[in-house]
Residue frames as a rotation matrix with the C-alpha (Angstrom) as fourth column:
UNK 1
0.183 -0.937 -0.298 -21.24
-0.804 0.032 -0.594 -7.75
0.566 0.349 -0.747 4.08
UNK 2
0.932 -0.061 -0.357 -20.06
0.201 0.907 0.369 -11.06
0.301 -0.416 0.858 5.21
UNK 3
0.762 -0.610 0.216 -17.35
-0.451 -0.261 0.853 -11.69
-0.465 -0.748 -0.474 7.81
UNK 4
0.357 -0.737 -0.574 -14.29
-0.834 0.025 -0.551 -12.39
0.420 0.676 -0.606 6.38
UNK 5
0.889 -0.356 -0.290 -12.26
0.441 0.835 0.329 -15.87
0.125 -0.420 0.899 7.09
UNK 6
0.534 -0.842 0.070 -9.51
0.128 0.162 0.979 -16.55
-0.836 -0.514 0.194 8.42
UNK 7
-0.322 -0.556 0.766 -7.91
0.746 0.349 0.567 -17.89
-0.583 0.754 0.303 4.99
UNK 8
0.830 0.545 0.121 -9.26
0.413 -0.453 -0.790 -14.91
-0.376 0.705 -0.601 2.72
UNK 9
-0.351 -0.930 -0.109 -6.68
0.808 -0.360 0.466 -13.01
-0.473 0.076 0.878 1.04
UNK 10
0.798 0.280 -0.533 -7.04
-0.041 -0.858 -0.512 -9.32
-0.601 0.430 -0.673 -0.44
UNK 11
-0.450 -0.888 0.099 -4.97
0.705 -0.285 0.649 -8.68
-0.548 0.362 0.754 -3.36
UNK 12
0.893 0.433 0.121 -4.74
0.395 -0.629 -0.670 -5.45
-0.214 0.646 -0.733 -5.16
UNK 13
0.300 -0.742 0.600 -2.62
0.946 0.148 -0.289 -4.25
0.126 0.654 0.746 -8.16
UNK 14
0.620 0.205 -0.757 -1.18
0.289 -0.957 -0.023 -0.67
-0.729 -0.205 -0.653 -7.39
UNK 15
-0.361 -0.890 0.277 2.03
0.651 -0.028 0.759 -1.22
-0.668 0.454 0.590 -10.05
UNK 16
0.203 0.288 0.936 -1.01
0.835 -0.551 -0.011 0.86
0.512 0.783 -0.352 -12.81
UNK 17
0.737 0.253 -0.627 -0.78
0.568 -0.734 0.371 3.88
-0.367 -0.630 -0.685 -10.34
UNK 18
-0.101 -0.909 0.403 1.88
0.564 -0.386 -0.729 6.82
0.819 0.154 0.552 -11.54
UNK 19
-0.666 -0.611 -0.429 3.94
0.561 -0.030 -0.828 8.40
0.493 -0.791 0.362 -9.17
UNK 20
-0.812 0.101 0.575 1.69
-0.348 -0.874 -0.338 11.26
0.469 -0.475 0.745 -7.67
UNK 21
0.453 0.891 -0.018 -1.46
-0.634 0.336 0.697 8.96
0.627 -0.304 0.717 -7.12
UNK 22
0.242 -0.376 -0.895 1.10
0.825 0.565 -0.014 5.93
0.511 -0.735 0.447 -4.98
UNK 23
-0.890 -0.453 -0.046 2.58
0.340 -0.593 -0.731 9.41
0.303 -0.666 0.681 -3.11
UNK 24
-0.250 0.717 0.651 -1.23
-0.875 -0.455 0.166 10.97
0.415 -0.528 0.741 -2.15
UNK 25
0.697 0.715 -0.056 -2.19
-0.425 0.474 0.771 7.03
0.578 -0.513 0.634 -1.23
UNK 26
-0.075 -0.582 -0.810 0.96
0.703 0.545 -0.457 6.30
0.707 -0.603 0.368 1.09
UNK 27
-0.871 -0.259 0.417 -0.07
0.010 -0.859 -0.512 9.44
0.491 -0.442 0.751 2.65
UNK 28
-0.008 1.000 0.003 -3.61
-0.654 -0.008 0.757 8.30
0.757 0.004 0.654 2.89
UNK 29
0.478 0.698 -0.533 -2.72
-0.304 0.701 0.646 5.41
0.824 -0.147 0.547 4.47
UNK 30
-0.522 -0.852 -0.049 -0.14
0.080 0.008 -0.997 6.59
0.849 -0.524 0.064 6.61
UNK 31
-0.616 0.652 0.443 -2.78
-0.719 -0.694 0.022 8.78
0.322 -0.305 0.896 8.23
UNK 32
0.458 0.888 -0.030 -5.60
-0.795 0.425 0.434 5.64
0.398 -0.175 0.900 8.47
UNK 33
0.219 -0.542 -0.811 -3.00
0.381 0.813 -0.441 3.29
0.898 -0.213 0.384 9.89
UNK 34
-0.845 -0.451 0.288 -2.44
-0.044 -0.478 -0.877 6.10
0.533 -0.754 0.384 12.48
UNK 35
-0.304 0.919 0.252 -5.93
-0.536 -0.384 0.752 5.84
0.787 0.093 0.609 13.29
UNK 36
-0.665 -0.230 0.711 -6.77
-0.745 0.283 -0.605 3.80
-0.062 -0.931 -0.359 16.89
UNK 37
-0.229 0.434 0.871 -9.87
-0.827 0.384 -0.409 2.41
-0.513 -0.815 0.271 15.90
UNK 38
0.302 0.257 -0.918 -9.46
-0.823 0.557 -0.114 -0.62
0.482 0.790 0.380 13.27
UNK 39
0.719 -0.288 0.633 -9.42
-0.222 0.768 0.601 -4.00
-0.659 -0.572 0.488 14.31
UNK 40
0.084 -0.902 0.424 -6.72
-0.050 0.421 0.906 -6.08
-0.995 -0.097 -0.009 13.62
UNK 41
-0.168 -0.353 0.920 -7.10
0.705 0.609 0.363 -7.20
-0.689 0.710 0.147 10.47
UNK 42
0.696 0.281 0.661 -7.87
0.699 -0.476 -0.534 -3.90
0.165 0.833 -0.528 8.78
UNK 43
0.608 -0.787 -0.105 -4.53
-0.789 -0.613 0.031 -2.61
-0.089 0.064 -0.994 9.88
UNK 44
-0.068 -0.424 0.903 -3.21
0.611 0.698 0.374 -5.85
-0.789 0.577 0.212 8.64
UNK 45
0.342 0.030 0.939 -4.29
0.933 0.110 -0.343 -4.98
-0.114 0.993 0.009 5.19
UNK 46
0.968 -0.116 0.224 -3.81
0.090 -0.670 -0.737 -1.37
0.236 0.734 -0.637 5.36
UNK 47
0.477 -0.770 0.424 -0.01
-0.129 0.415 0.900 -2.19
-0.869 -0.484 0.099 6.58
UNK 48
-0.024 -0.210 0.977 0.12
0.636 0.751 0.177 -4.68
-0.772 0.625 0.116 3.78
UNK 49
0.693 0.434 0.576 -1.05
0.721 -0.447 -0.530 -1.72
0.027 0.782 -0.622 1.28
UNK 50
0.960 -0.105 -0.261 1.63
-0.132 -0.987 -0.089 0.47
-0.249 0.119 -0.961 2.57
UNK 51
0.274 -0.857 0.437 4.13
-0.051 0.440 0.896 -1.56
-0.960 -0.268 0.077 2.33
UNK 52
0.046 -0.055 0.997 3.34
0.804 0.595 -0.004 -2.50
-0.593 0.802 0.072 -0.99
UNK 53
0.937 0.286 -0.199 2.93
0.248 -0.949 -0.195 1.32
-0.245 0.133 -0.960 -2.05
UNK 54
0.611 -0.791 0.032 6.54
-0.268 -0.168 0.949 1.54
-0.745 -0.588 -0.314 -0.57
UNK 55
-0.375 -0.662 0.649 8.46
0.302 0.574 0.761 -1.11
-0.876 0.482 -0.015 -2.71
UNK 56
0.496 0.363 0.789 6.51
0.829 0.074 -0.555 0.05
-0.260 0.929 -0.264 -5.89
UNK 57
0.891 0.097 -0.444 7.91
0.243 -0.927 0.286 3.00
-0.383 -0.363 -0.849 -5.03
UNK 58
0.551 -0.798 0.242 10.98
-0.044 0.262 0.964 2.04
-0.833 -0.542 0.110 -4.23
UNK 59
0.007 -0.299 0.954 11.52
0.850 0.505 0.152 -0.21
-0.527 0.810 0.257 -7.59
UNK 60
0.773 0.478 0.417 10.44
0.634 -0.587 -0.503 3.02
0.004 0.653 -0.757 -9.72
UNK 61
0.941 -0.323 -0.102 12.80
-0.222 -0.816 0.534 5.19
-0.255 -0.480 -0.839 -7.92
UNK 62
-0.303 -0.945 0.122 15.91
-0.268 0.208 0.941 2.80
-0.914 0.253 -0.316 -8.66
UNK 63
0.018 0.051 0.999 14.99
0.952 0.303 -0.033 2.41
-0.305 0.951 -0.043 -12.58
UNK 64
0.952 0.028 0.305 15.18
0.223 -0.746 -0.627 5.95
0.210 0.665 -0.717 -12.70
UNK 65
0.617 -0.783 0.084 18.32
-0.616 -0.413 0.670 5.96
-0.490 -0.466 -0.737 -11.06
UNK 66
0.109 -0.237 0.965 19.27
0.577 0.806 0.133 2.97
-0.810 0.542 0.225 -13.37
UNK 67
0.257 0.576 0.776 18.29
0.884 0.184 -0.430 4.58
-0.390 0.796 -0.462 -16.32
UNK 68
0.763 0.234 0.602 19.85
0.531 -0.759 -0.378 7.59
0.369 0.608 -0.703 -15.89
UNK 69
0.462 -0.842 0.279 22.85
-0.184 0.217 0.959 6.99
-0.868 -0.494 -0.055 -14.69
């Protein structure tokens, strides 16, 4: 495996995920973010993954409240 740059970016789509798989992997990564030993930049990304978990969430959660309202 080669060392990542500086400038790399990670992107990954989670928006295909339905609800119970984004709720077992914000839990996953709640848990590996609690973890002590990752260097920086792999609690960057998994950060960046919960975050992103979060707002998919989020958005879902107020279209059903939209939607059914």
């Amino acid at each position: 495996m080669n060392t990542p740059r500086a400038d790399q970016t990670l992107t990954v789509d989670l928006s295909p995920l339905n609800s119970s798989d984004l709720a077992s992997l914000g839990s996953a990564l709640a848990r590996l973010s609690g973890w002590s030993n990752h260097t920086r930049p792999v609690l960057d990304v998994l950060v960046d993954l919960a975050g992103q978990v979060s707002r998919i969430r989020d958005q879902r959660a107020g279209r059903r409240i939209q939607g059914g309202a």
